[in-house]
SEZA-114235 format. One record per residue (C-alpha): residue number from 1; residue in three letters; chain; y negated, x, z negated. Coordinates in nm, 3 decimals, always signed. Layout:
// residues N
 koldren vovo zake       y       x       z
     NUM  ala    A       Y       X       Z
...
This chain:
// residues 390
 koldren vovo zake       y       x       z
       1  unk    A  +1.828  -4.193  -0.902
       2  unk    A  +2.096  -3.970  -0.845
       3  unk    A  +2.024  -3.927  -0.482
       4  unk    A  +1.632  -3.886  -0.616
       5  unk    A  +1.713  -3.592  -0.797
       6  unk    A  +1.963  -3.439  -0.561
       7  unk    A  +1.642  -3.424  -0.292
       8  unk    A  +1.398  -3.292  -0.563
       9  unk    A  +1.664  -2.984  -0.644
      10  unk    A  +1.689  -2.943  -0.224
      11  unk    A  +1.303  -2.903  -0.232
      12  unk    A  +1.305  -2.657  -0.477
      13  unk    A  +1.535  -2.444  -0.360
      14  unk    A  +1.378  -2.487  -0.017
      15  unk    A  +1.023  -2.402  -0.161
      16  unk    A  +1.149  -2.100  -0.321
      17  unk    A  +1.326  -2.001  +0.011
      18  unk    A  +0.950  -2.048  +0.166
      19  unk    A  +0.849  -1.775  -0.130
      20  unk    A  +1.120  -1.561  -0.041
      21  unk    A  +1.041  -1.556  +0.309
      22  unk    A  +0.657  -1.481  +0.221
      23  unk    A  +0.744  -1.253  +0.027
      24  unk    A  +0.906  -0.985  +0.335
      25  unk    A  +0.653  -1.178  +0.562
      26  unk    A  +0.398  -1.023  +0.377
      27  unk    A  +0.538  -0.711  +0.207
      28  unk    A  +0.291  -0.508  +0.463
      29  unk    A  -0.015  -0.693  +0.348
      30  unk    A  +0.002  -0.432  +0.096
      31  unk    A  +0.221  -0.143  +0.187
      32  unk    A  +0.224  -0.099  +0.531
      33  unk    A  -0.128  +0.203  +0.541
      34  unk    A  +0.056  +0.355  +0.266
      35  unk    A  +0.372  +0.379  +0.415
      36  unk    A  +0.187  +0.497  +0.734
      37  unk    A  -0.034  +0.745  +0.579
      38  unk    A  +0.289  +0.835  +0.397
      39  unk    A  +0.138  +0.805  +0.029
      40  unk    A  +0.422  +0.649  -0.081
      41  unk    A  +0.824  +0.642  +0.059
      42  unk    A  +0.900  +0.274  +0.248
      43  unk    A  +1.154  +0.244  -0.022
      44  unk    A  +0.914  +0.338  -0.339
      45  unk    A  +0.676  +0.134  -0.149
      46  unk    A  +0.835  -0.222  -0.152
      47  unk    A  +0.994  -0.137  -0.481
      48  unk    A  +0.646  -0.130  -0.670
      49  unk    A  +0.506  -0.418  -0.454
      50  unk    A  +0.756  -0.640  -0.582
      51  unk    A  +0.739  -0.552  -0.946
      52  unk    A  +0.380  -0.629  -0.902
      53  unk    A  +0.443  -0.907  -0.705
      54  unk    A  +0.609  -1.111  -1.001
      55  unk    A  +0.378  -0.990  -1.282
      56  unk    A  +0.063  -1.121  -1.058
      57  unk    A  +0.210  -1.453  -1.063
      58  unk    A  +0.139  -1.487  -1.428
      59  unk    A  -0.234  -1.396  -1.408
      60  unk    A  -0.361  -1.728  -1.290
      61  unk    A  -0.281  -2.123  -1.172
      62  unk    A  -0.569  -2.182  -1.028
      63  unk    A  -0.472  -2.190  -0.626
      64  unk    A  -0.164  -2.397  -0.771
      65  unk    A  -0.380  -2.631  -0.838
      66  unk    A  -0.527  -2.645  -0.494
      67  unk    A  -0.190  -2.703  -0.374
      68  unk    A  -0.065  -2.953  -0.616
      69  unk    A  -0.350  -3.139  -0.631
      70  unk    A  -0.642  -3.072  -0.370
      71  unk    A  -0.508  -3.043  -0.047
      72  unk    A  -0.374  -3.353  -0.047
      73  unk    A  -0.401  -3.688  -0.275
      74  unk    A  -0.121  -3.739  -0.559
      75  unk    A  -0.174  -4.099  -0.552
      76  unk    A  -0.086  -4.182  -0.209
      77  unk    A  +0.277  -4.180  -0.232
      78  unk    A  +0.389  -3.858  -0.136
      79  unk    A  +0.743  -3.811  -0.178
      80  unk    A  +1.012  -3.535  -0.159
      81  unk    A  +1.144  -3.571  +0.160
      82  unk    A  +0.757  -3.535  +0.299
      83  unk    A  +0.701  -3.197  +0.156
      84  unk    A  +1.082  -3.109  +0.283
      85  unk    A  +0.964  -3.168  +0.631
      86  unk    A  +0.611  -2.953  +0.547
      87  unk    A  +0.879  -2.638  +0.388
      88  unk    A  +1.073  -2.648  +0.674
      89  unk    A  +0.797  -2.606  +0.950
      90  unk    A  +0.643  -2.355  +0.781
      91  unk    A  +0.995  -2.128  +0.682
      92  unk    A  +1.015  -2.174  +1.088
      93  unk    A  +0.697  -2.060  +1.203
      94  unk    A  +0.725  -1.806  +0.921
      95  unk    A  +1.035  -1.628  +1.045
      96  unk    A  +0.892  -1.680  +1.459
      97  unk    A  +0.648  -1.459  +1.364
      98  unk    A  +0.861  -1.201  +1.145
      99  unk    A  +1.070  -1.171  +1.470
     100  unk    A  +0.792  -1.079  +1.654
     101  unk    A  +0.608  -0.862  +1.425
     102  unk    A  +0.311  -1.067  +1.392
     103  unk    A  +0.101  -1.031  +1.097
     104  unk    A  +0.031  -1.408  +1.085
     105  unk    A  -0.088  -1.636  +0.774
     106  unk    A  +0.224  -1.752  +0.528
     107  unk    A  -0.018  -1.958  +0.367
     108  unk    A  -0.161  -2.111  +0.675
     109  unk    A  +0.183  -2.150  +0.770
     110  unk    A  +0.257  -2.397  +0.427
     111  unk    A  -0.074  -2.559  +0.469
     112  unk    A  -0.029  -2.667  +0.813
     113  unk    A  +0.320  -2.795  +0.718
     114  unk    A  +0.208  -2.992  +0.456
     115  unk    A  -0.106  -3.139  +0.595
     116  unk    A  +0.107  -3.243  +0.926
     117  unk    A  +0.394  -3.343  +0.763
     118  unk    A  +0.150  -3.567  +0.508
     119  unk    A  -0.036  -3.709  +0.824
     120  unk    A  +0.290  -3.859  +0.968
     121  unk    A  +0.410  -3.928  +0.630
     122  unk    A  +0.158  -4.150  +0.427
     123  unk    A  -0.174  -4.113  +0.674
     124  unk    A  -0.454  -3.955  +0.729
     125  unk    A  -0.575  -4.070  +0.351
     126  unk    A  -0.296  -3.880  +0.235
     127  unk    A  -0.500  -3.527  +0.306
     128  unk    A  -0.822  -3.449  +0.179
     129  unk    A  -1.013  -3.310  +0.439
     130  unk    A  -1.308  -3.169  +0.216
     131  unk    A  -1.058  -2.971  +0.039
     132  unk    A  -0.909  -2.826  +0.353
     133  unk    A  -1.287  -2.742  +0.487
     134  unk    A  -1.399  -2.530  +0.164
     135  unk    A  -1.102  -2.395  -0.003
     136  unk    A  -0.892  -2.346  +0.338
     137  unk    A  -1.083  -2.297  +0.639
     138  unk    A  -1.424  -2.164  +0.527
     139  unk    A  -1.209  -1.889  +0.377
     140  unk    A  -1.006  -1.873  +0.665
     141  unk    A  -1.292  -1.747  +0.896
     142  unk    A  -1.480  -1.591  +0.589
     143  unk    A  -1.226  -1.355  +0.424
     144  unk    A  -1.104  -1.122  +0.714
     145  unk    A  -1.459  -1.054  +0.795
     146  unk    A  -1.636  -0.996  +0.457
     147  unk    A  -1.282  -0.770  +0.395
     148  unk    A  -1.330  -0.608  +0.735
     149  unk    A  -1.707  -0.508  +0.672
     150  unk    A  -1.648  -0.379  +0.337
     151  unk    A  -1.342  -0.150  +0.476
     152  unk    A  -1.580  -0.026  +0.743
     153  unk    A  -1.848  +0.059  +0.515
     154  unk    A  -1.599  +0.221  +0.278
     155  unk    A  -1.443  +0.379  +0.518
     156  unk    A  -1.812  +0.529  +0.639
     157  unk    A  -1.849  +0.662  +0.260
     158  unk    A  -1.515  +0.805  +0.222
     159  unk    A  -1.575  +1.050  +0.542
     160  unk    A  -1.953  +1.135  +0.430
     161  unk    A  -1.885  +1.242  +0.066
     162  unk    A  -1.566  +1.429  +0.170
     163  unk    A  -1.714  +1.548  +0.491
     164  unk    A  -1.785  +1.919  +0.389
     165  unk    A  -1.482  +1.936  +0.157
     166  unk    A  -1.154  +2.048  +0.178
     167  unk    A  -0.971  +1.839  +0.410
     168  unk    A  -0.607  +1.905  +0.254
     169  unk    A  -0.806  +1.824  -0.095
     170  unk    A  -0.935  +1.484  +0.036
     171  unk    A  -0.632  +1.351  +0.256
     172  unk    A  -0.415  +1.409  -0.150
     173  unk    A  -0.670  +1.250  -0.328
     174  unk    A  -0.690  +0.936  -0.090
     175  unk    A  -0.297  +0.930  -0.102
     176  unk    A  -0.283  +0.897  -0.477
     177  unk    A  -0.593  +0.674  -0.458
     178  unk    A  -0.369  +0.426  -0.193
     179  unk    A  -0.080  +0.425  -0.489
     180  unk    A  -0.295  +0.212  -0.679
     181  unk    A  -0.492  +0.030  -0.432
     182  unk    A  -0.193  -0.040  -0.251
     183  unk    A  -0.018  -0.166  -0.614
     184  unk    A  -0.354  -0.389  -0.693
     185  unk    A  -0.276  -0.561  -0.372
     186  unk    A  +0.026  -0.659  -0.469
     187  unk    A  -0.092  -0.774  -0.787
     188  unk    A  -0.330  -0.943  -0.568
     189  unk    A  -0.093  -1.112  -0.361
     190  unk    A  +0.156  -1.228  -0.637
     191  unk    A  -0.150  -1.403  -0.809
     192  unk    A  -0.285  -1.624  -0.483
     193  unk    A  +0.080  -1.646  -0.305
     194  unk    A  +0.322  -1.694  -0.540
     195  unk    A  +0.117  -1.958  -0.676
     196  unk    A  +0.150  -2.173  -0.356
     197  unk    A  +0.547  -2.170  -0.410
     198  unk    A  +0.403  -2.314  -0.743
     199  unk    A  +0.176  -2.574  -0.653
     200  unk    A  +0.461  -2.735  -0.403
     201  unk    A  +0.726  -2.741  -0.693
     202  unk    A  +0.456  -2.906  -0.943
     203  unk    A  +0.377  -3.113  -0.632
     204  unk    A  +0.733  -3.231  -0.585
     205  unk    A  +0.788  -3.313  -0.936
     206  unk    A  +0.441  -3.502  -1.009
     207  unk    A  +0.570  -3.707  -0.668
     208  unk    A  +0.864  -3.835  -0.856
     209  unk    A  +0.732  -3.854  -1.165
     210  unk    A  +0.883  -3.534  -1.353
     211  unk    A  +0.526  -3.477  -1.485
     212  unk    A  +0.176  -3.660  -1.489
     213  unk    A  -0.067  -3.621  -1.186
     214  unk    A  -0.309  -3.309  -1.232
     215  unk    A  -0.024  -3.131  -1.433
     216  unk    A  -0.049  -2.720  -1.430
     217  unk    A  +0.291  -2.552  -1.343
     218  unk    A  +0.592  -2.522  -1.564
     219  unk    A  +0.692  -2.177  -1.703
     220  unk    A  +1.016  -2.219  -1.510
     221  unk    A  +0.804  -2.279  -1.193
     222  unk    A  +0.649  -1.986  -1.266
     223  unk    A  +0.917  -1.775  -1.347
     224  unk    A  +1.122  -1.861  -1.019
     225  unk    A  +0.848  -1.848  -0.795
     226  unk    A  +0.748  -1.514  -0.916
     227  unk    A  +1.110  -1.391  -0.888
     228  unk    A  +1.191  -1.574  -0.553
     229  unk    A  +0.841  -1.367  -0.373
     230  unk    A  +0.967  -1.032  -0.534
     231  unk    A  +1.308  -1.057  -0.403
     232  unk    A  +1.156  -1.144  -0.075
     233  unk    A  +0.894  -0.884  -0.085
     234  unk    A  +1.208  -0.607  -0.192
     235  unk    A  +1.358  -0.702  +0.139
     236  unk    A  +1.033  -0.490  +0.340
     237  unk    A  +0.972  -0.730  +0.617
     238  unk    A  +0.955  -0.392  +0.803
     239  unk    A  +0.902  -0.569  +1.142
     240  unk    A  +0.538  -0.634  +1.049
     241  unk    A  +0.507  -0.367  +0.802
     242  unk    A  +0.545  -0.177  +1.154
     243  unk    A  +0.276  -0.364  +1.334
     244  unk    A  +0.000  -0.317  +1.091
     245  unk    A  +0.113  +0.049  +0.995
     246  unk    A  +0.105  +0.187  +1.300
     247  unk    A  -0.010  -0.122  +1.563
     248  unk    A  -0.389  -0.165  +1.494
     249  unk    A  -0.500  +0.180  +1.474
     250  unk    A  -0.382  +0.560  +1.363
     251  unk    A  -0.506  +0.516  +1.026
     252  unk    A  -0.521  +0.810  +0.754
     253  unk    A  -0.528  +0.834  +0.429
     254  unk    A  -0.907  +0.775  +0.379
     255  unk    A  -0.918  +0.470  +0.573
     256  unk    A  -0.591  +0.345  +0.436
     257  unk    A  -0.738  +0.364  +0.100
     258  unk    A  -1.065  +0.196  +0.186
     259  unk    A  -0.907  -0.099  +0.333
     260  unk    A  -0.658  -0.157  +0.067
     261  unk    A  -0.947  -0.142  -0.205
     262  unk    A  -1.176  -0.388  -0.019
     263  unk    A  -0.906  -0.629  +0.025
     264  unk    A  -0.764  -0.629  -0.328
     265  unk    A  -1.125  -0.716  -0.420
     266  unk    A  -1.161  -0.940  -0.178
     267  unk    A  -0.804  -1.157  -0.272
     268  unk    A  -0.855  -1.089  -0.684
     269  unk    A  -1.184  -1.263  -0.615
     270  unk    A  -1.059  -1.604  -0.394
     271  unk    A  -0.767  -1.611  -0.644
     272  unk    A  -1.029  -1.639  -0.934
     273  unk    A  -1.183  -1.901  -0.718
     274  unk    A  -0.919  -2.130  -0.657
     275  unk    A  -0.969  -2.019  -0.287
     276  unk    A  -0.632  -2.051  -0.087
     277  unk    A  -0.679  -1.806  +0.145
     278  unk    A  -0.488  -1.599  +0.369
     279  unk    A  -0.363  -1.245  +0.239
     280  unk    A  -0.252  -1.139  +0.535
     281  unk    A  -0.589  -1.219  +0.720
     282  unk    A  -0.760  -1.013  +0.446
     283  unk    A  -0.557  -0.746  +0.462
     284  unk    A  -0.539  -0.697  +0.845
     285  unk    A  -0.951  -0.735  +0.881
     286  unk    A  -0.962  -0.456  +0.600
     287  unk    A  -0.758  -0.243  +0.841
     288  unk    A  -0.937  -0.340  +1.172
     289  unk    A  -1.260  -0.252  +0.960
     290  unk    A  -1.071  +0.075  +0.852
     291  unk    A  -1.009  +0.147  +1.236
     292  unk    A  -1.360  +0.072  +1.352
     293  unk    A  -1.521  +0.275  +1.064
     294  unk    A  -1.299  +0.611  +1.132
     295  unk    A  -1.405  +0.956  +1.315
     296  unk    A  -1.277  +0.799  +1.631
     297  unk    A  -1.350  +0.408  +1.638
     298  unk    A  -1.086  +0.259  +1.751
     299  unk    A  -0.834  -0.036  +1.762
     300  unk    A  -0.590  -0.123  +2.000
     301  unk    A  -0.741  -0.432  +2.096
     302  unk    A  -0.410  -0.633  +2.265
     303  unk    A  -0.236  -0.649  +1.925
     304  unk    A  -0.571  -0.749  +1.779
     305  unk    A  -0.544  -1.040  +2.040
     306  unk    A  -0.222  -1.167  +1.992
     307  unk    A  -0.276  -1.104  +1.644
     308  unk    A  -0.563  -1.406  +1.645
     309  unk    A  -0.438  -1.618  +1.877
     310  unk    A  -0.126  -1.651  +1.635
     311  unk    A  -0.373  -1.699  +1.328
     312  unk    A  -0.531  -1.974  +1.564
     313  unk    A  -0.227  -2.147  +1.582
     314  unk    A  -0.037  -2.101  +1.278
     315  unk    A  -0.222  -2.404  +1.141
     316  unk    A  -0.147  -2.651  +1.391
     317  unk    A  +0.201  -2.503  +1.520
     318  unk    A  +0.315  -2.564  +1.128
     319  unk    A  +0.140  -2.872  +1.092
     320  unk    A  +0.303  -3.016  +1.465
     321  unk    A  +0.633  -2.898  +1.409
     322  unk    A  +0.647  -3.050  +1.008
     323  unk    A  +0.473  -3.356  +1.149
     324  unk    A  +0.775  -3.425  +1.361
     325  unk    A  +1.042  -3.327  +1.086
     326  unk    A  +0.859  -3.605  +0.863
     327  unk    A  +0.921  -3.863  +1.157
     328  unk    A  +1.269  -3.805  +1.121
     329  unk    A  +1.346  -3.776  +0.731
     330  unk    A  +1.135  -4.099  +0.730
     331  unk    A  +1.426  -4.241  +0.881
     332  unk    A  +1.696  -4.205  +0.607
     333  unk    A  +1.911  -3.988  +0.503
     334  unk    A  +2.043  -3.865  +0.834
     335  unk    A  +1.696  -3.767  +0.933
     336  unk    A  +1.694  -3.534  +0.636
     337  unk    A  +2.056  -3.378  +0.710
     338  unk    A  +1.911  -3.348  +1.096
     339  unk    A  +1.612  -3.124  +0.940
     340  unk    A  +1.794  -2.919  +0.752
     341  unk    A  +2.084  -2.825  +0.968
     342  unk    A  +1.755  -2.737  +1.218
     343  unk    A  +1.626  -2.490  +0.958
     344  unk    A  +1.934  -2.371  +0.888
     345  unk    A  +2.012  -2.327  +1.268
     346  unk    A  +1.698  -2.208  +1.379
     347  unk    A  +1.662  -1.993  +1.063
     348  unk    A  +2.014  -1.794  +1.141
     349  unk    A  +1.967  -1.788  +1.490
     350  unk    A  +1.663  -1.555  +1.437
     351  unk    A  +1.789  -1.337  +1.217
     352  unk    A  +2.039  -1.252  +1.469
     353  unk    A  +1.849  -1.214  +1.721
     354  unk    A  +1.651  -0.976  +1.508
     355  unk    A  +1.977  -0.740  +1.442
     356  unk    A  +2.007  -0.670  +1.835
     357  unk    A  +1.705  -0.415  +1.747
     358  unk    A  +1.663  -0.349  +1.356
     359  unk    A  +1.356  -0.209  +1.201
     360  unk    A  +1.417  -0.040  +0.870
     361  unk    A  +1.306  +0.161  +0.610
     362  unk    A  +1.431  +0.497  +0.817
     363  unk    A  +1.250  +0.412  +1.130
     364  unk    A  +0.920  +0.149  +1.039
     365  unk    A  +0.740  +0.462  +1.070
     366  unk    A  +0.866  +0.584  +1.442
     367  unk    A  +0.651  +0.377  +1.666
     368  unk    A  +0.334  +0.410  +1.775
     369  unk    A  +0.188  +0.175  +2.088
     370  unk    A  +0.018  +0.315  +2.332
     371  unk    A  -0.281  +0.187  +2.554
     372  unk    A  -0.469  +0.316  +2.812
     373  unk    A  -0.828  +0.363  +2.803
     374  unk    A  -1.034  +0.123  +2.913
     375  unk    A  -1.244  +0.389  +3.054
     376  unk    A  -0.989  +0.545  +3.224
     377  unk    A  -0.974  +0.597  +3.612
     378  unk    A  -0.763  +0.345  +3.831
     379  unk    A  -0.531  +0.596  +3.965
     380  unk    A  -0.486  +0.774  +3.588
     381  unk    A  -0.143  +0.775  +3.538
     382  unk    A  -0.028  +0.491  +3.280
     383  unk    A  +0.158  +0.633  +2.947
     384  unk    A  +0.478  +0.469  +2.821
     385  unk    A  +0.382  +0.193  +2.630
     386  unk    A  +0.624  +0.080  +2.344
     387  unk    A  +0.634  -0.247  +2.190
     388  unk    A  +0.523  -0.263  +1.791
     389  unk    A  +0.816  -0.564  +1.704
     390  unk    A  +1.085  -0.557  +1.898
């Protein structure tokens, strides 16, 4: 029993140290067009995010739920050490991605991890599929799209009514309009992320018998996962904040505040539906539609590649890499020391790797990638192209 509970308090922590790292992973999700547009200071920026952050975390249980008790089944004997080895490939494919300043899904990420990890675990039984379908990938493919055609249409309106106004008027107006469509995203995001953190902890204790199958959250589960996605989201995750600032597309202040509004409305509505989608999909198809729906029309088109491939294969990466952490904490209690001192390895070993060339609040803003034309001659002269995460 002893060693029982010592495993549960390990998951815990390492759920919350999922949050935490979804919490900078996606700190740009809703602050990185405002910090670019330069409606609100990196600093201010990350500051109200997290504030907003924890308090959306007490609007609503319903995605818990999904978690806890639709993705997969309660009654197949899912235990501790399973969803260990489903935290631990998704903190890894998590922090891959921070290193390389890819805007890639956090929840995908914990959803792959746990349905591989489950697989190997108790069996294919152990996942419902029909779940997955509707409330995972139908929203996967849905969400960036319906977000991305709304931000393009918005962004169409914002130009025509302010087209024969004062420009200097207009760009002020959208910058105090991205304050608070930048701040209901974060609201947003607290209220379908944080919950995830949630579901996994409710998960873990229904799985040991803390509390009865189909039980909502705890108040302390609430509390810490709130507090755990703040802190994380207080730490900037500049790296991507970078990428979607200033790698899709030049975006102004219109834009930035179209694509922020359709995506709040967007999440706020999935959230409401028990929908466990992907914030950071949302929130990058508002700013592609943004891009597409400005004076110029543009997007620079290889970040928007790597950018999908990666959402193509955060699912299965998570779910492969989990999958073969469950083989080995199915084998005792060294196979659960072996996982951990991998996460803790691999987990350090990025971070450093990260310090040889730090992004920060002082210099998110100072890169913008170059491309050439694809119209352009063959002997036109190619610019210096810089890379978005280094």
């Amino acid at each position: 029993m002893e060693h029982i509970s010592f495993l549960v308090a390990v998951v815990i922590i390492t759920a919350l140290a999922f949050d935490f790292t979804n919490g900078f992973h996606d700190t740009a999700n809703a602050m990185a067009t405002s910090i670019a547009t330069g409606a609100l200071r990196p600093k201010v920026a990350v500051t109200i995010a997290a504030v907003l952050n924890f308090a959306g975390a007490f609007l609503s249980v319903k995605v818990a739920t999904t978690i806890s008790g639709g993705i997969v089944n309660e009654k197949t004997g899912i235990h501790p050490e399973i969803i260990f080895a489903a935290l631990a490939g998704a903190i890894l494919w998590n922090l891959l991605t921070w290193l390389r300043g890819l805007p890639s899904s956090s929840s995908h990420a914990l959803y792959g991890g746990l349905i591989g990890a489950t697989v190997v675990g108790v069996g294919m039984n152990g996942v419902n599929f029909d779940t997955v379908l509707s409330k995972i990938l139908i929203p996967a493919i849905a969400s960036p799209l319906v977000a991305g055609l709304a931000s393009w249409g918005a962004t169409k309106l914002a130009y025509a009514i302010t087209r024969k106004g004062n420009a200097e008027t207009a760009t002020k107006g959208f910058k105090t309009g991205q304050i608070f469509s930048s701040s209901l995203i974060s609201l947003a995001h607290g209220t379908n992320d944080a919950q995830k953190t949630m579901g996994i902890i409710t998960l873990t204790l229904v799985s040991v018998g803390a509390l009865p199958h189909g039980a909502l959250p705890p108040t302390w589960v609430i509390v810490s996962a709130g507090g755990a996605i703040a802190l994380g989201t207080y730490m900037g995750g500049w790296r991507i904040i970078r990428s979607m600032g200033k790698g899709l597309a030049d975006i102004k202040a219109p834009q930035g505040f179209a694509s922020e509004s359709a995506a709040a409305t967007v999440i706020l509505t999935s959230s409401h539906m028990g929908f466990g989608l992907s914030t950071t999909q949302v929130c990058s198809g508002g700013i592609m539609g943004a891009g597409l729906g400005g004076p110029k029309a543009e997007l620079r088109w290889s970040l928007v590649r790597r950018m999908v491939y990666t959402w193509a294969l955060t699912l299965p990466a998570a779910a492969l890499v989990s999958g073969g952490a469950a083989l080995l904490v199915r084998q005792g209690t060294w196979g659960i020391v072996l996982v951990g001192a991998v996460l803790v390895a691999g987990s350090g070993a990025m971070w450093l790797i990260s310090r040889r060339q730090p992004i920060s609040a002082d210099n998110v803003n100072d890169v913008t990638p170059v491309e050439v034309p694809a119209t352009a001659p063959a002997n036109a002269p190619t610019p210096a192209s810089t890379t978005v995460a280094a």
